[in-house]
N, C-alpha and C positions, 0 to 999 in steps of 0.2 A: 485408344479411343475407338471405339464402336464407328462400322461407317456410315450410319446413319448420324451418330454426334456429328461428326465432322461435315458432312453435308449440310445438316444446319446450321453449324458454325458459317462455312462458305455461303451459306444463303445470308446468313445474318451482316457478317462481313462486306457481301456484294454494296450492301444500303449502305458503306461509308461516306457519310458528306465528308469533302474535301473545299477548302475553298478560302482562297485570302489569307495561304497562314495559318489555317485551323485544320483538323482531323480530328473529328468527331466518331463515336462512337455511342456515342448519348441515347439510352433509351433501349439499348438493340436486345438486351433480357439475359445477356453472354453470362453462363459459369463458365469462369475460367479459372482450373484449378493449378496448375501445375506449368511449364516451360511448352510441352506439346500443343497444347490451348491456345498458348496466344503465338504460334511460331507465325501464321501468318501477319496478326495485328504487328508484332514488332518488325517485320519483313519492310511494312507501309511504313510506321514509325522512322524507320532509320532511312528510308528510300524518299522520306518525305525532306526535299532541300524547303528551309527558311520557315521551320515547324517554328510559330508561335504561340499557338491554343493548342492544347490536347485537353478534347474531352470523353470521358472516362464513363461519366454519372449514368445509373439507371442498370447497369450491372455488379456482376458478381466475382470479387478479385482474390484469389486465394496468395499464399507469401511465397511460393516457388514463383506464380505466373506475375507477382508486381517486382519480382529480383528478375527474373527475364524481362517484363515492360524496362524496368531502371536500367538496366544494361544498355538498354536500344537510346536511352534519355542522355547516355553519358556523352553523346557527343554534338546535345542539341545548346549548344548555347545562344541559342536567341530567341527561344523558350521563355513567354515571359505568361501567357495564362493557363491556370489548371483549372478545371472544371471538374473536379474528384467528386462529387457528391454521392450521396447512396451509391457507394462502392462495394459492402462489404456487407449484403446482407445473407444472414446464415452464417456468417462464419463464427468461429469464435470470439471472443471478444479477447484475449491471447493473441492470438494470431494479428491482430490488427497492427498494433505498434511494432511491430516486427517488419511487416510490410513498407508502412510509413515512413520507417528508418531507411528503409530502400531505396525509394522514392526521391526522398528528401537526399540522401548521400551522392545521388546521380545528379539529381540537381544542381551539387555543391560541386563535385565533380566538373561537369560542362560549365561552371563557371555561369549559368543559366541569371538574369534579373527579373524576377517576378512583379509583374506588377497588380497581379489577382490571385487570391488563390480561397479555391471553396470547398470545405469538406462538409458541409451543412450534412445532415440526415447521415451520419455515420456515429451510431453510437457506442463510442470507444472510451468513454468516460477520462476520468483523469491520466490512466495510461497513455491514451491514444493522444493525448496532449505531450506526455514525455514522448511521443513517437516524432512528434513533430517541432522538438523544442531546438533541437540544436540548428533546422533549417531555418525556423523563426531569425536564430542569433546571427547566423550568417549570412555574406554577402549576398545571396541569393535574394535574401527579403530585406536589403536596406533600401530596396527601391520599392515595396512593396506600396502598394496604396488602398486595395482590398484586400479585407479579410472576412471572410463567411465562413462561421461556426454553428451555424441554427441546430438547434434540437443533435445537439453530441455528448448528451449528460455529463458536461466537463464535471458538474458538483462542484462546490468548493476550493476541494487543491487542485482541478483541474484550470478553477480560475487565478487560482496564484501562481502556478506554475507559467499561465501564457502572459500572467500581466510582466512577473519578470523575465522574463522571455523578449516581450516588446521593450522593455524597459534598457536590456542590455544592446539590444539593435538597433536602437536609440542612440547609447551611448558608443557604441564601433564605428555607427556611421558619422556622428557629429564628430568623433575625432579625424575619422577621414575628411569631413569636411562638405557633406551632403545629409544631413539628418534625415532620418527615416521620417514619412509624414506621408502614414496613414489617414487615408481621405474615410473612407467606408467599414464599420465595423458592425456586422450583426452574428450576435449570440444569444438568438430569443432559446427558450425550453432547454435551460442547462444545469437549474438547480444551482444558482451561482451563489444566493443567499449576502447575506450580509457580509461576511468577511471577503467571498469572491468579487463582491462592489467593489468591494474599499479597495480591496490589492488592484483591479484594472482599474481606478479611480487615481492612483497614483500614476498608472501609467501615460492614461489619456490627458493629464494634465501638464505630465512631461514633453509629449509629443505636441500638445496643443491645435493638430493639423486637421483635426477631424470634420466632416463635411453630414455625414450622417452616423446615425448611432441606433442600433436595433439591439434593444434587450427585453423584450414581451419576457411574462412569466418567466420569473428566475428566482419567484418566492424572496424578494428583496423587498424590507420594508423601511420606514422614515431613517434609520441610523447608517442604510446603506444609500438610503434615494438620498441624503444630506453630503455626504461624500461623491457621489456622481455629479447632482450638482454644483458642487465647489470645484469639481474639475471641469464640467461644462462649461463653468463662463470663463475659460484660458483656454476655449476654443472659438474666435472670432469666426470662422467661416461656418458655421456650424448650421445644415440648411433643415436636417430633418430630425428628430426626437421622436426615439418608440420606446417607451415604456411600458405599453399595455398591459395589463393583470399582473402589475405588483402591488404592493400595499404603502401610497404614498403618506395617508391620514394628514392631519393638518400641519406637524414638524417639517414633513416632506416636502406638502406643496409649496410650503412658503419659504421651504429653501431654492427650490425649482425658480419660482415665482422670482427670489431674489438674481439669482442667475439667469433667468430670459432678461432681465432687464441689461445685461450689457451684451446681449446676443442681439445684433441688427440684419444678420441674415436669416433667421429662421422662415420657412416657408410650409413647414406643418408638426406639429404638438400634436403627438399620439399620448394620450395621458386617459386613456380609457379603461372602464376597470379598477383602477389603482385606489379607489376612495379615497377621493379626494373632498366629494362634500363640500357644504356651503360655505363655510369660510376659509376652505381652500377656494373657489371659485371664486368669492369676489377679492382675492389676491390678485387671482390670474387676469379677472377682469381690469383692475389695477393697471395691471403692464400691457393687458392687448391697449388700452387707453394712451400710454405714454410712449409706447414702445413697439416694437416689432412689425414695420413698416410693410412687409412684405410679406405677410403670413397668406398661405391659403387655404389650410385645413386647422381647424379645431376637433379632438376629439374629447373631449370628457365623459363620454356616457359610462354610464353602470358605476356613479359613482356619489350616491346616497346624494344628490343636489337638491334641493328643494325648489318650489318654484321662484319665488321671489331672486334666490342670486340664479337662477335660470335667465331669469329678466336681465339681471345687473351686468351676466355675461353678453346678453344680447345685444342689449342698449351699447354694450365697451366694442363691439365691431362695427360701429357708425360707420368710420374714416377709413374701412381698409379698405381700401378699391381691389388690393388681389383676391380677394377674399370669394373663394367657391363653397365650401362644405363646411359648415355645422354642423356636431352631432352631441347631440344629449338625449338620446335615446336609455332607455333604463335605470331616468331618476326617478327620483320620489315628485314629480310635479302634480299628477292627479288629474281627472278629465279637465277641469276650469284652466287646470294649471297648462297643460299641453294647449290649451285651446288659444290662451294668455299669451304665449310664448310664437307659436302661430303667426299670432294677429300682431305683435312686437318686430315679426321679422317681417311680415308683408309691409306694413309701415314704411318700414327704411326699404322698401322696394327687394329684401331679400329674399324671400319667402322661398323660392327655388332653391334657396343653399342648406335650408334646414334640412336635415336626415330624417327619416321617420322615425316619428316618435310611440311604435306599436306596441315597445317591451315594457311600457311608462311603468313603476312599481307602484304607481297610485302615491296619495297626501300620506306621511309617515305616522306612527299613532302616537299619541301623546305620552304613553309609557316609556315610549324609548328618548324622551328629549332630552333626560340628562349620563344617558350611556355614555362610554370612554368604547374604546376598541379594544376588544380582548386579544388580540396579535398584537397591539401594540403594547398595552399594560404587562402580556405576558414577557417580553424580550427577556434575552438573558442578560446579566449586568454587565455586561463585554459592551452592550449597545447604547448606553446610556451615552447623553448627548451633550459630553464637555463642551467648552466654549474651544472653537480652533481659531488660529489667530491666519487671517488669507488676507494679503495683499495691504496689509494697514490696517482692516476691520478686523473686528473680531464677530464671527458667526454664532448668534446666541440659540439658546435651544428653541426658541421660536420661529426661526429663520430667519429673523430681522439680523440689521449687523449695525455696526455702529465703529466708529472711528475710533482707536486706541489711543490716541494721539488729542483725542478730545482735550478740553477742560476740565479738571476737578470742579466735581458739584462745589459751589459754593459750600461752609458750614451751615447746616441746618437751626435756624433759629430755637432756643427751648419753646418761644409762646408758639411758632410754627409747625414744631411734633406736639404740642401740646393738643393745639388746635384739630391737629389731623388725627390723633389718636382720640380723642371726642368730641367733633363738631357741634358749636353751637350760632345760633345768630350773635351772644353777646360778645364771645371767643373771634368771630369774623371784626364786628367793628373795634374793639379794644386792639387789634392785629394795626388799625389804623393805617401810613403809608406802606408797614412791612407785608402787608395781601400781595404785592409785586410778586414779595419771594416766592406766593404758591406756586406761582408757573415753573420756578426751579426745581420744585418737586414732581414734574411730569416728565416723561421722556417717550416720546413715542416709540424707541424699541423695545420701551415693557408694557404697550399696550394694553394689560391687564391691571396694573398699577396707576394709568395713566388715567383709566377709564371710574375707578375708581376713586380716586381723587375729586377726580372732577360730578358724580355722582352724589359725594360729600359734598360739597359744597353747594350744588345744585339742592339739595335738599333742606336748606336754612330759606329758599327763597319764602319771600312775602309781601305784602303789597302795603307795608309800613316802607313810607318814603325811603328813611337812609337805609334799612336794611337789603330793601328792593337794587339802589343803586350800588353797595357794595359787592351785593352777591353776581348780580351782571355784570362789573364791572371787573370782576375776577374771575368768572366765565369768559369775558371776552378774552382777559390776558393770558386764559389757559388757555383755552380753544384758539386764538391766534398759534401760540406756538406749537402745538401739535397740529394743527394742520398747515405747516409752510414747509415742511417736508417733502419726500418725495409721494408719489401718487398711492405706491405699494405700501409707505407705513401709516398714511391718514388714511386708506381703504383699512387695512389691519387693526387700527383704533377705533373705528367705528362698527367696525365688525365687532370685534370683543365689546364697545358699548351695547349695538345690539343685541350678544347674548345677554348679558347682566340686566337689560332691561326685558327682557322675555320675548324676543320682536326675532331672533334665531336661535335654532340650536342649536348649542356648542359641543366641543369635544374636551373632556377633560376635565379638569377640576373648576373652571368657570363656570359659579355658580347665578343664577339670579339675583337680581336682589327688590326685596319689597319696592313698589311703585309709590311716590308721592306724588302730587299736580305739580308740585314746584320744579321737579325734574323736568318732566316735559313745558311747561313754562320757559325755561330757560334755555330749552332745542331752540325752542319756537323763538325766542329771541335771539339766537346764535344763526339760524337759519338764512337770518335776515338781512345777518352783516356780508360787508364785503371779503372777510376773510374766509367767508364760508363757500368755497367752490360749486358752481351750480350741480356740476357731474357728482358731487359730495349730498344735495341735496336732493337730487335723483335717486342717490342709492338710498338716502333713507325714504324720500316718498315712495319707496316699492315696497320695501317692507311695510313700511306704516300702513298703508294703504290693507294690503296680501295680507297680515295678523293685526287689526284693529280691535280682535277679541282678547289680545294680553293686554288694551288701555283703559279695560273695560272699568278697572279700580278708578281710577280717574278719568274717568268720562269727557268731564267739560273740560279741562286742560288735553284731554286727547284730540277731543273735535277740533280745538284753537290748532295746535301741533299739526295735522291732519289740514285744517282750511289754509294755514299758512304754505303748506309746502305745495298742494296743488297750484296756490296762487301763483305761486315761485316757478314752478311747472307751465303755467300758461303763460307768467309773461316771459320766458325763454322764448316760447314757440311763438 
């Protein structure tokens, strides 16, 4: 070394913080290439009694100078945090896992128990994961409880190879008799994709111990977000959720959605980016309603919402007293719509928690209302969305679930599919007491069948006496039983009614369907019963209200539908 290198080194060196256990070297700009490089660093290293942190991050570690650092490691065992971040910038991407194995072997070595360890900003791809596999499996990280991986382009096999990796240190430790329980996992910008969900989706479910979870951008879309969530909710302690800019679409949210509902610790929902969309949003509004007592950040934005479930999410954070920050910055709400949502949040005294709303995309154009998502349409057939069977339910491709263990539907009456394959009024009253059985024909986990059904029938109404009271009065027995459910699948049914009646846009092959007065007639009398939840009659006065131009067909049965629900609206208040 040049003596001027070396000088700077000793300048650089002089700025080591020491302090409490830790030996820092964080930041200081060090190439260190080779054994002569770090002979001073490892001199402090090994002189250092009751070393607990060493940190590394912010310079530059070649594979002779991390086999001299490991040398100096072999006889620290009480060693319990690394601080490795951007370690290895410049070097090969070769060279890396080579290092790593260093590292890690010295660690194994001193018998060392980790309880953090971070190589975030080292991009060593799926190698650099084999670099660090065999520390994973051993004693070293059975006590491990952070893990920080941010932006190390694992890709793919770099995510199967960590998930079983966790998965076997898992199972070393529970046979020792202390299971490995990973509190803190972040792996944002890794290229994890779909297969790399599913394989750490096994793992984290195994472990069940997780407390927060960071996976921003990892190009993971609904067939991966549907496996993360089914392993989320067999993590009760579970405080923080980042998902940010992956592609949730409506499969996703509403597997999410399904899974916040048994999570009572949650304290902030990063779900921003992911397009999640209207009726993703009023899922989630759904469960901020019934569920998640403690939350204090929402993020949704940039994620196709409109104004109306903008509203519906707003209205679902009445009751959360921890609640600081809102954000739905960069939907489609439009000036009225941002200004709407505003004056929603100043109301309930929030108005401080809302994020700015500057990116807004404006009201969405009418061409796009019955688009599907071309990330999602495209998947490859590996992704497609079997029914998995989790805990007694079975996980439908909707995200709804529904209990295995159910009842067999009754037999279907012939005058019953008769009826249903072409409804008529005279087909309804010859039905006579069997009308009961329509309701056995609903099930609010196929909410698109459900909505349906009931659409049919709603369209015989007329104001000939006995037809009037058969058709409501099989309204009511439908409408009773889809909505005494829980909150997340009578939100999810009327969602799907709202798109079929033109009042949201949907995602996917839910189509519209022609408007009659009798339809809305029969809202307007379902609205009014007791079975019909006020927070239920909220969410449709917002839309009603927000698109009163799709009731335009039926006008005067729109205004009744319309005067009724405001009614319902004031006398709440």
């Amino acid at each position: 070394m040049a003596s001027d290198d070396i000088a700077q080194l000793a300048d650089a060196l002089s700025k080591t913080h020491v302090s409490d256990g830790e030996l820092s070297y964080k930041g200081l700009g060090l190439k260190l290439d080779n054994a002569e490089s770090v002979k001073k660093l490892v001199r402090e290293i090994e002189q250092y009694q009751g070393l607990r942190a060493l940190r590394l991050e912010g310079n530059t570690i070649g594979v002779d100078a991390a086999q001299a650092i490991a040398k100096a490691l072999e006889s620290k065992d009480l060693l319990q945090r690394c601080y490795w971040s951007d370690m290895f910038t410049g070097r090969l991407r070769s060279e890396i896992p080579t290092a790593l194995r260093s590292l890690g072997c010295a660690l194994m070595s001193a018998g060392a128990r980790l309880t953090e360890l971070d190589l975030s900003d080292n991009a060593f791809g799926p190698d650099g994961v084999k670099g660090i596999e065999q520390l994973l499996k051993s004693p070293s990280c059975h006590t491990l409880r952070e893990l920080k991986l941010n932006n190390c382009g694992m890709g793919i096999g770099g995510g199967k190879i960590l998930a079983e990796a966790l998965m076997e240190s898992h199972r070393q430790s529970s046979a020792l008799g202390a299971p490995l329980k990973l509190r803190v996992f972040i792996a944002g910008r890794n290229r994890l994709e779909n297969e790399g969900a599913r394989a750490l989706a096994k793992a984290f479910q195994l472990m069940g111990s997780l407390e927060e979870v960071h996976m921003p951008q990892n190009g993971i879309n609904y067939a991966g977000v549907m496996a993360l969530a089914s392993a989320m909710r067999h993590n009760p302690e579970l405080r923080v959720l980042n998902f940010n800019d992956n592609t949730f679409t409506k499969k996703g949210t509403l597997a999410m959605a399904q899974a916040l509902r048994h999570l009572r610790n949650i304290e902030v929902i990063n779900f921003g980016d992911c397009l999640v969309r209207s009726e993703g949003a009023i899922a989630l509004a759904a469960v901020l309603r019934e569920g998640l007592p403690v939350l204090k950040e929402l993020n949704l934005s940039f994620g196709e919402i409109t104004e109306a479930a903008a509203l519906v999410v707003a209205q679902a954070i009445t009751d959360k007293p921890h609640m600081e920050k809102v954000d739905l910055n960069g939907n489609c709400l439009g000036e009225e719509g941002c200004e709407a949502l505003r004056e929603t949040m100043e109301n309930m005294n929030k108005g401080d928690m809302l994020a700015s709303l500057s990116d807004d995309e404006g009201e969405p154009d009418d061409e796009d209302e019955e688009d599907g998502d071309d990330r999602e349409d495209n998947d490859d057939a590996s992704d497609d969305c079997n029914d998995s069977e989790e805990d007694g339910e079975i996980v439908k491709e909707n995200g709804m679930t529904r209990k295995d263990n159910s009842p067999e539907k009754p037999q279907s009456h012939p005058e019953i599919m008769s009826f249903l394959s072409c409804p008529s009024a005279d087909r309804l009253l010859q039905l006579g007491d069997m009308r009961t059985n329509l309701q056995q024909q609903v099930d609010a986990t196929d909410p698109h069948k459900a909505a349906n059904v009931l659409l049919k029938i709603a369209s015989l109404y007329s104001e000939e006496p006995e037809t009037k009271t058969a058709v409501l009065e099989t309204i009511d027995a439908v409408m009773k039983k889809l909505l005494s459910g829980s909150a997340l699948q009578s939100h999810c049914f009327l969602s799907t009614l709202l798109v079929m009646m033109g009042l949201l846009k949907g995602e996917g092959k839910v189509k519209k369907v022609p408007l009659v007065p009798g339809q809305l007639l029969c809202l307007e009398h379902a609205v009014q019963q007791e079975y019909f939840p006020q927070q239920h009659a909220a969410l449709l006065h917002t839309f009603v209200s927000k698109n009163s131009e799709a009731l335009e067909s039926c006008s005067s049965a729109g205004e009744r539908l319309s005067s009724t629900l405001e009614k319902r609206r004031h006398d709440q208040h």
